[in-house]
Backbone as CSV, one residue per row, in Angstrom:
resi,resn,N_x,N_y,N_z,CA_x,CA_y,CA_z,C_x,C_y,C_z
1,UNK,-7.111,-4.390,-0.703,-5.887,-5.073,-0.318,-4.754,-4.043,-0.214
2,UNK,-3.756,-4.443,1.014,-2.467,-3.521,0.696,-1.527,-4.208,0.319
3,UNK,-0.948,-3.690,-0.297,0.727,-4.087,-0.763,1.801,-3.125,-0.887
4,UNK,3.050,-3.970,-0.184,4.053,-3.032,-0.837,5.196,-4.253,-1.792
5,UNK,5.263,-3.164,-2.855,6.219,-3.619,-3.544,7.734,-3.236,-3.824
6,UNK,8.651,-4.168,-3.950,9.916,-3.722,-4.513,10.251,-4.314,-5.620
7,UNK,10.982,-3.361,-6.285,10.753,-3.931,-8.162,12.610,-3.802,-8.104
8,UNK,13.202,-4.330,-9.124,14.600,-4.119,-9.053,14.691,-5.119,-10.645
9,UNK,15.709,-4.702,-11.383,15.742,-5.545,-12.584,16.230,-6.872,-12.012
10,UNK,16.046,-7.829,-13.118,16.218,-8.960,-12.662,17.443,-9.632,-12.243
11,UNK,18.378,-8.960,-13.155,19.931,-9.027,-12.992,20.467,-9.404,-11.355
12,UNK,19.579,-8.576,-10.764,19.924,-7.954,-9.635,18.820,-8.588,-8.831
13,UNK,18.112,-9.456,-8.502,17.067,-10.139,-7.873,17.832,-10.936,-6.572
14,UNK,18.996,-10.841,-6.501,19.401,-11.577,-5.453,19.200,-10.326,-3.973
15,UNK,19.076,-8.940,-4.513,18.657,-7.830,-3.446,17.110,-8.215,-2.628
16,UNK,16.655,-8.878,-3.901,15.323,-9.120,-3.335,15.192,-10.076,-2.810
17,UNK,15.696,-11.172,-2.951,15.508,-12.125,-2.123,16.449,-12.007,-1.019
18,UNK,17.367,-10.801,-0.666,18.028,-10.324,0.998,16.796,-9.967,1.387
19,UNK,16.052,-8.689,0.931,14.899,-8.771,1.692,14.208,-9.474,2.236
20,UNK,13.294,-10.145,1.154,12.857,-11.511,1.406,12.816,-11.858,2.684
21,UNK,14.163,-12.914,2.624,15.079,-13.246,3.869,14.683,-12.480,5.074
22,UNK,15.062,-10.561,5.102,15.345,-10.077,5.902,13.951,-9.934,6.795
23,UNK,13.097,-9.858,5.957,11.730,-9.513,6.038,10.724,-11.032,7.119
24,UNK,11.517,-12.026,6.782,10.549,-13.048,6.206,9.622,-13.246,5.849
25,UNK,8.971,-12.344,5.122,7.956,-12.667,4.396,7.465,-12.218,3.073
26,UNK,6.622,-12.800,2.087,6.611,-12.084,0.545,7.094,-12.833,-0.201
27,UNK,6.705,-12.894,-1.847,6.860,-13.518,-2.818,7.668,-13.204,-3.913
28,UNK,8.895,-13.331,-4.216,8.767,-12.954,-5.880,8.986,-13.466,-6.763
29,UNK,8.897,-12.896,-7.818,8.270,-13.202,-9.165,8.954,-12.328,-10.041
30,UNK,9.102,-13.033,-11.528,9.538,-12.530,-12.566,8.637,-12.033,-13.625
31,UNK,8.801,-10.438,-14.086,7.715,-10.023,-14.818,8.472,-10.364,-16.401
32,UNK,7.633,-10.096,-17.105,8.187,-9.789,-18.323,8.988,-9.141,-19.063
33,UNK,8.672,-8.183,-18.265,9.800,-6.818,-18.796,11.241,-6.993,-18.319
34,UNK,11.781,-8.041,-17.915,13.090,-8.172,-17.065,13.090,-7.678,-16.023
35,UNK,11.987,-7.385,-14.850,12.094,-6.796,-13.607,11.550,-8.153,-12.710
36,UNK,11.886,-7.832,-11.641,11.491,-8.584,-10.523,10.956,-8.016,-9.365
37,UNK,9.886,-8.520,-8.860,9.163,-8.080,-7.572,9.290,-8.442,-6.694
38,UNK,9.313,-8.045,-5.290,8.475,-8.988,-4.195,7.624,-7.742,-3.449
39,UNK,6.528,-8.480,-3.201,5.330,-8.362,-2.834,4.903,-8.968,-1.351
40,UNK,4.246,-7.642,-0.646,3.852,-8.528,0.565,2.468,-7.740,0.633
41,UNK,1.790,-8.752,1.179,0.174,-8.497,1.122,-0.637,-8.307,2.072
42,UNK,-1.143,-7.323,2.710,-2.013,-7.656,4.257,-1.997,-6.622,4.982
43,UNK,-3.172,-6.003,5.173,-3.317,-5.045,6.308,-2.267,-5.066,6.886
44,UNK,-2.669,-5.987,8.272,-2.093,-6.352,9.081,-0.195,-6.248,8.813
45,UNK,-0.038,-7.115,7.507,1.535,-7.441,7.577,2.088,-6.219,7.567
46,UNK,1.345,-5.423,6.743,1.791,-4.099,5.690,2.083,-3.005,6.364
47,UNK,1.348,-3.146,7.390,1.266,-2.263,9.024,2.851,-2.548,9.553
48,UNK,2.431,-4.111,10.082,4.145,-4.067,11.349,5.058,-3.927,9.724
49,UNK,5.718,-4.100,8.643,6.022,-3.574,8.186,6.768,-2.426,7.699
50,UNK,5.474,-1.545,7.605,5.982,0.103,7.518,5.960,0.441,8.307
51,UNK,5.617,0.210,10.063,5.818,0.646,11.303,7.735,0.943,11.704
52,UNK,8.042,-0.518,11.028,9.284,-0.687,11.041,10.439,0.073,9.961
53,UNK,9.448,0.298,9.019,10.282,1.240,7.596,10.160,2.426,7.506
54,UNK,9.169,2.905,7.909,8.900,4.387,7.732,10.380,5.484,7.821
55,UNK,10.957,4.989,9.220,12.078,5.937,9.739,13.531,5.816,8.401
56,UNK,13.063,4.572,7.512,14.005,4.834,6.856,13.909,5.404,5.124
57,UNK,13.053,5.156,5.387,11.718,5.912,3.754,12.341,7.017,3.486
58,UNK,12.807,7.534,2.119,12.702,8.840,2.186,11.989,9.572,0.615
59,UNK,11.589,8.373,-0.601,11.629,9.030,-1.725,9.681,9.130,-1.608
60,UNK,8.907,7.728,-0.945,7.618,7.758,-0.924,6.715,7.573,0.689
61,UNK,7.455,9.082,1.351,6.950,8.371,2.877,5.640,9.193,3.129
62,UNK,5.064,9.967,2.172,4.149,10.626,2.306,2.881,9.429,2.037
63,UNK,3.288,8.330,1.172,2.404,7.047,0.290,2.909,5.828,1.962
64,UNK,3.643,6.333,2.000,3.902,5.112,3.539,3.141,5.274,4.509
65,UNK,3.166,6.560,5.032,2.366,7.222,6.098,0.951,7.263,6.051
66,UNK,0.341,7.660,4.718,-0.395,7.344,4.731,-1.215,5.848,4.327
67,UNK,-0.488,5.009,3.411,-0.714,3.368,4.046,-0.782,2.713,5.232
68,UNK,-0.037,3.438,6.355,0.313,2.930,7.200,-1.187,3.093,8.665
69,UNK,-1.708,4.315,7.988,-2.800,4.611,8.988,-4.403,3.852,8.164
70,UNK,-4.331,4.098,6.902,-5.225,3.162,6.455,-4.871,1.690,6.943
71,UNK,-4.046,0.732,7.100,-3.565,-0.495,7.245,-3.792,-0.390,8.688
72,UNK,-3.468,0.366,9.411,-4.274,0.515,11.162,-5.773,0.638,11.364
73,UNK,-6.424,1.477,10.169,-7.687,1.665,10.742,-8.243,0.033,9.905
74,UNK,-7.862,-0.670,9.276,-8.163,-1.668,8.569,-7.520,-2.969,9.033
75,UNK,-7.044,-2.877,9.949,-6.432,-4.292,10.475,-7.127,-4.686,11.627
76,UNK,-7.874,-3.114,12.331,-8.401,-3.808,13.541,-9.823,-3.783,13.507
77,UNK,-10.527,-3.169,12.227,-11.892,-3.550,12.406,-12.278,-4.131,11.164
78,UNK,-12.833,-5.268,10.771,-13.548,-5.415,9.426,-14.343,-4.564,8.666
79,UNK,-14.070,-4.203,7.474,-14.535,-3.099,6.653,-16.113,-2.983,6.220
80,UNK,-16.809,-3.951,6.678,-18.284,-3.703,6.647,-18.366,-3.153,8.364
81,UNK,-17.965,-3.297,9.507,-18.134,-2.508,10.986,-17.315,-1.276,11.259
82,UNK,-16.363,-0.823,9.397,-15.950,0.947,9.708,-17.139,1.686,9.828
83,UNK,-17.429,2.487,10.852,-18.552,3.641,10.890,-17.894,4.827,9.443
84,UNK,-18.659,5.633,9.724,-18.657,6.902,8.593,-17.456,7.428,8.352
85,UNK,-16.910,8.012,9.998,-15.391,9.227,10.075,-14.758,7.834,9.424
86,UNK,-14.518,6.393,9.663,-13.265,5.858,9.647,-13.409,5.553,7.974
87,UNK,-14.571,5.454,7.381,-14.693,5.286,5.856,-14.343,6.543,5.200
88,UNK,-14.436,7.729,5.585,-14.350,8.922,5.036,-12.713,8.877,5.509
89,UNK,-12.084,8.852,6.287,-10.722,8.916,6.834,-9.627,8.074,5.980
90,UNK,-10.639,6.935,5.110,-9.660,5.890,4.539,-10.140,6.513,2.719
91,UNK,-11.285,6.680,2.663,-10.776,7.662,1.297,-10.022,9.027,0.721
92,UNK,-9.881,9.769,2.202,-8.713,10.866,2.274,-7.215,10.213,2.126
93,UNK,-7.066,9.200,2.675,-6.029,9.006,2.696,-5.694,8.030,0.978
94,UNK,-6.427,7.259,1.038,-6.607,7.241,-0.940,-6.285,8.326,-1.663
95,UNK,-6.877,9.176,-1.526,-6.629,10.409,-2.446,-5.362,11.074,-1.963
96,UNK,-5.108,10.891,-1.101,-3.664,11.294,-0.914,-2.332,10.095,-1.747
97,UNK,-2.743,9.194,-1.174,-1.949,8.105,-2.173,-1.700,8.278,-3.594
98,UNK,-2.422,8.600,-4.287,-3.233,8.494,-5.432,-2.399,9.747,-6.092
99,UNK,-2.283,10.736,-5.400,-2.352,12.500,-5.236,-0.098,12.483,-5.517
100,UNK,-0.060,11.072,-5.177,1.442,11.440,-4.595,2.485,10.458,-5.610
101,UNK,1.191,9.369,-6.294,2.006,8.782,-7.600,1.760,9.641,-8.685
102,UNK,2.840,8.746,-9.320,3.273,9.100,-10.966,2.102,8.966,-12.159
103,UNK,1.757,8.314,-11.687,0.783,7.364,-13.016,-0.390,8.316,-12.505
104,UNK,-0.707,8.743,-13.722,-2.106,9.913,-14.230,-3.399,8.913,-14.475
105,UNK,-3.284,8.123,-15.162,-4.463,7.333,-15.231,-4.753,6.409,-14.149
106,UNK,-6.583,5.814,-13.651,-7.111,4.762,-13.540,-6.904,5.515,-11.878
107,UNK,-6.933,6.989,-11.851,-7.102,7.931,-10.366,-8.593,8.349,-10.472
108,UNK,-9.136,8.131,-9.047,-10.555,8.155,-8.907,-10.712,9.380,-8.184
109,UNK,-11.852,9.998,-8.329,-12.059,11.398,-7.715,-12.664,10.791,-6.234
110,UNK,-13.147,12.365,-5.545,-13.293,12.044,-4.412,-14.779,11.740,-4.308
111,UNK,-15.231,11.997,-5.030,-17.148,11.616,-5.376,-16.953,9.955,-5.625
112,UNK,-16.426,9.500,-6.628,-16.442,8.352,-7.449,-15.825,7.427,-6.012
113,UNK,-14.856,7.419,-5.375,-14.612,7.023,-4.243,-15.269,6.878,-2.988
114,UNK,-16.016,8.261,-2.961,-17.644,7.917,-2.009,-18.916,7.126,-2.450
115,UNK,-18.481,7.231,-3.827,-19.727,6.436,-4.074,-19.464,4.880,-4.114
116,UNK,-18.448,4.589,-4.511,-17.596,2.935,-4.489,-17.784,2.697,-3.139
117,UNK,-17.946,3.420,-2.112,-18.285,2.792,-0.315,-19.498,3.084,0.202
118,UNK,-20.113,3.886,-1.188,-21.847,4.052,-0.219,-21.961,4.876,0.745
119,UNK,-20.894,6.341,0.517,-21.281,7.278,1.256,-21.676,8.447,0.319
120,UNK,-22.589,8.229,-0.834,-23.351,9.494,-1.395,-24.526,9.501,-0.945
121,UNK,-24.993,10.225,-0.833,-26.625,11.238,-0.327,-27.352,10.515,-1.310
């Protein structure tokens, strides 16, 4: 699944629901910690989307860019009819994702990732 999220404390949740609005589309929700999300879900959405955001991205556009070509090669073919290059093309770009957050744990190597799609020998 793709998602992008925007988190903002809760105080301040009326930003998110401009988005929302601006967007039309996506959910949010109140976490526990006093933050608030919204969330939008979908190849497809996540695509026209960041097609549209990218130019204004500037702290995670390396994690955009590359969402944005996984969410292309994944919107137009179903993921059991990706051939090899386009399965190998969408775990590079994982590991680039992966490569470009914060969070150290629950990151998969590039073996453990071929093997989760059934491209080991």
């Amino acid at each position: 699944m793709a998602t992008i999220c925007f988190y903002q404390d809760t105080r301040h949740e009326k930003e998110l629901i401009w988005i929302q609005k601006v967007l039309g589309i996506g959910y949010i929700s109140r976490r526990n910690d006093g933050m608030s999300e919204i969330r939008i879900n979908g190849f497809k959405t996540v695509k026209e989307i960041l097609e549209d955001l990218i130019p204004y991205i500037r702290f995670k556009r390396i994690q955009a860019k590359s969402l944005l070509e996984s969410c292309t090669i994944l919107s137009s073919t179903k993921f059991n009819m990706l051939n090899r290059e386009q399965l190998t093309k969408l775990v590079n770009l994982v590991l680039v994702i992966q490569n470009e957050n914060y969070v150290t744990k629950k990151k998969k190597t590039r073996s453990e990732l071929l093997q989760i799609i059934g491209l080991t020998p």
